[in-house]
C-alpha positions, 0 to 999 in steps of 0.5 A: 471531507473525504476519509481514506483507509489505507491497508497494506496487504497480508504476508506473502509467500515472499514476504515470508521468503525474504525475497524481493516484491513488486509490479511483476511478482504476485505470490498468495498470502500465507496463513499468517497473511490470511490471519492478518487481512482477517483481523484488519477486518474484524478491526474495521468490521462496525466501518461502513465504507461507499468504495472499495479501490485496490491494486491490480494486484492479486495480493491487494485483491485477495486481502480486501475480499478477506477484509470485507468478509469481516466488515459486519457494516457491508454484509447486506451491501457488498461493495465491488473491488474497483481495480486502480492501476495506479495503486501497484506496488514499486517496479524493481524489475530484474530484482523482483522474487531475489533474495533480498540479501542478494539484491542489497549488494547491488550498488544502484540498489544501495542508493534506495535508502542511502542515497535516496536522491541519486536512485537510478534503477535504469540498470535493472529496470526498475520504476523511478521515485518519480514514477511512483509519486506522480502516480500516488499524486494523482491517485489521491487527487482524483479519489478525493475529486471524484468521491467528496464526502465519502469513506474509501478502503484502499488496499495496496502494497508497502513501498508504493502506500508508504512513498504515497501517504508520506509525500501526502504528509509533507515528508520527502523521499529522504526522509521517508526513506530512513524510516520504516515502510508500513507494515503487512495488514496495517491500517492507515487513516487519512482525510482530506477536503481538496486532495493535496492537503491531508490530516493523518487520524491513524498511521501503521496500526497493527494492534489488533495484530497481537 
């Protein structure tokens, strides 16, 4: 059985901004963010893990380099940050780094959550829901084929991580899209044996947060 910790990276200086994320945009963590990815890792800190995989994402990279500083069970085995491509955030194109408020008014963009099925972000360059589940599909695939038996962090970003584990639990887009994406610094655990079938141990844990 392999075990997967997924965390979402810390506040962002969009984030805080209210300002659209995604591939082409990479502002640091805030000190809230910072503060965050921390207390993931004192939460985590008695979890040895064999690999650690992130986003190309500087976002993602900074947040598991902050994780494994409190991790007390890697300190005398320091794991390298293994760069999955797969695993960078939802491309919204032209939209990236706009006020979110802004962005809403697009129609196509509308669609994202109330129309799910209808999505087409062909006119501001976006990255398809299609896209992004081949790309979660393969990532869990290979990752539960290539490491069987092994305890994975994977660091990554709020759309992409939340479209990804939630396809992998049996809910459509629909569904995953009238409910709320995973939260900055959460920590989601799922396990599986084949890499198409997955058991949820722990979903959007912020506790350690408060």
């Amino acid at each position: 059985m392999t075990e997967l910790y997924f965390i979402r990276h810390g506040e962002t200086v969009i984030n805080q901004e209210k300002k659209v994320n995604g591939a082409h945009v990479d502002t640091p963590l805030t000190a809230a963010g910072v503060a965050g990815a921390k207390a993931a890792g004192r939460e985590l800190q008695a979890t040895k893990f064999d690999q650690v995989l992130v986003s190309p994402q500087k976002r993602a990279q900074t947040t598991a380099k902050l994780v494994l500083q409190e991790n007390l069970a890697q300190q005398h085995n320091p794991l390298p940050l293994q760069v999955v491509p797969n695993l960078h955030e939802m491309s919204f194109g032209d939209w990236e780094g706009q006020p979110v408020t802004a962005c809403f008014q697009d129609p196509a963009i509308q669609k994202l959550r109330a129309a799910p099925l209808t999505y087409d972000p062909s006119s501001f360059h976006g990255e398809t829901f299609a896209s992004v589940l081949k790309r979660g599909r393969n990532f869990l695939q290979q990752t539960v084929t290539a490491y069987p038996q092994q305890r994975l962090l994977v660091v990554g970003h709020g759309m992409m991580l939340t479209l990804m584990l939630k396809t992998a639990q049996g809910f459509s887009v629909p569904e995953i899209m009238q409910r709320p994406y995973l939260d900055n610094a959460s920590i989601s655990v799922l396990t599986s044996t084949d890499g198409q079938h997955f058991k949820t141990e722990r979903w959007n844990d912020v506790h350690f947060l408060a």
